[in-house]
C-alpha positions as CSV (number, residue, x, y, z in Angstrom):
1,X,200.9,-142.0,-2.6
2,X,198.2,-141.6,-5.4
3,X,195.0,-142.5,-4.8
4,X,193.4,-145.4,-6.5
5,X,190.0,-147.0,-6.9
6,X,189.5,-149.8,-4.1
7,X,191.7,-148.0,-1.1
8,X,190.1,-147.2,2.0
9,X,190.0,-143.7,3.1
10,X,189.0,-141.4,5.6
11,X,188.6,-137.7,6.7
12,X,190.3,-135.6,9.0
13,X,187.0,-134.6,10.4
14,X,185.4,-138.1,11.1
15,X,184.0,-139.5,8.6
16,X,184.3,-142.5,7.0
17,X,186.3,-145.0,6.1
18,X,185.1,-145.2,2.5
19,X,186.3,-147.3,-0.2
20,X,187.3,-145.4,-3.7
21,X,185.2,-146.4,-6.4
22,X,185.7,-143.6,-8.8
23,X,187.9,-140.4,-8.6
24,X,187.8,-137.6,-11.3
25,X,191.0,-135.6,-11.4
26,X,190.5,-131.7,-13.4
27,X,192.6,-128.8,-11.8
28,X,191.1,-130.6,-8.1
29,X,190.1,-134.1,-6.9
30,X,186.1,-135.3,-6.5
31,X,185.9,-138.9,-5.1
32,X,182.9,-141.2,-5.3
33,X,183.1,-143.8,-2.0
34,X,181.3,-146.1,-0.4
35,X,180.9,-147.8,3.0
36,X,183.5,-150.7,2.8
37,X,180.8,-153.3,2.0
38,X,180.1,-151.4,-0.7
39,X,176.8,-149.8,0.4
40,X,176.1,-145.9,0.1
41,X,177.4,-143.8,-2.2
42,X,178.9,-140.3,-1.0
43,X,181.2,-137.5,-2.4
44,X,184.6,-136.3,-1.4
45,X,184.9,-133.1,-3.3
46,X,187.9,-130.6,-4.2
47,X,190.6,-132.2,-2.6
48,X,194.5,-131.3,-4.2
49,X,195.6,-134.6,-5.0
50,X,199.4,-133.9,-3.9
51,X,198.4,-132.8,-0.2
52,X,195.1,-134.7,0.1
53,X,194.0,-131.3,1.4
54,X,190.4,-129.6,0.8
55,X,190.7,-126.6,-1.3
56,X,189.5,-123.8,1.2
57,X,189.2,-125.2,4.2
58,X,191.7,-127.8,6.6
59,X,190.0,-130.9,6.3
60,X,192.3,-133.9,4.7
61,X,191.6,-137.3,3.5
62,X,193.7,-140.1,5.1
63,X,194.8,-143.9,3.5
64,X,193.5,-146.3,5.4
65,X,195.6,-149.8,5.3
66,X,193.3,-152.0,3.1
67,X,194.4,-155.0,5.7
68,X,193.3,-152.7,8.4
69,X,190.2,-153.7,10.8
70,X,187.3,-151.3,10.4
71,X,185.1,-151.1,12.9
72,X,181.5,-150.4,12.4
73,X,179.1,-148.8,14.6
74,X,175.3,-150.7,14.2
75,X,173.5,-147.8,15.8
């Protein structure tokens, strides 16, 4: 599945979810996300976009079901 602005995502080491809001595709994949309110901004960098793998190291990001409950932790 390609990724697309507005899916949720998270990583294979614990972070997130984060919604898309920009992704800029070269020879790898650099994501701009947010919290799924739409606060923060943070950076997914150098992931191949056919494997959703980070270049040089295992970590992966993983679709999130946009229907899916997220839940939050306050503190």
């Amino acid at each position: 599945m390609k990724l697309a602005p507005g899916m949720l995502v998270k990583t294979s080491y614990g972070t997130g979810p984060y919604r898309i809001k920009k992704i800029y595709r070269n020879k790898t994949m650099h994501l701009t996300v947010t919290r799924p309110d739409g606060t923060g901004v943070f950076y997914l960098n150098n992931y191949d976009e056919e494997t959703l793998s980070c270049l040089g190291n295992d970590d992966r990001v993983e679709i999130l079901p946009n229907d899916q409950s997220i839940q939050l932790t306050l503190f």
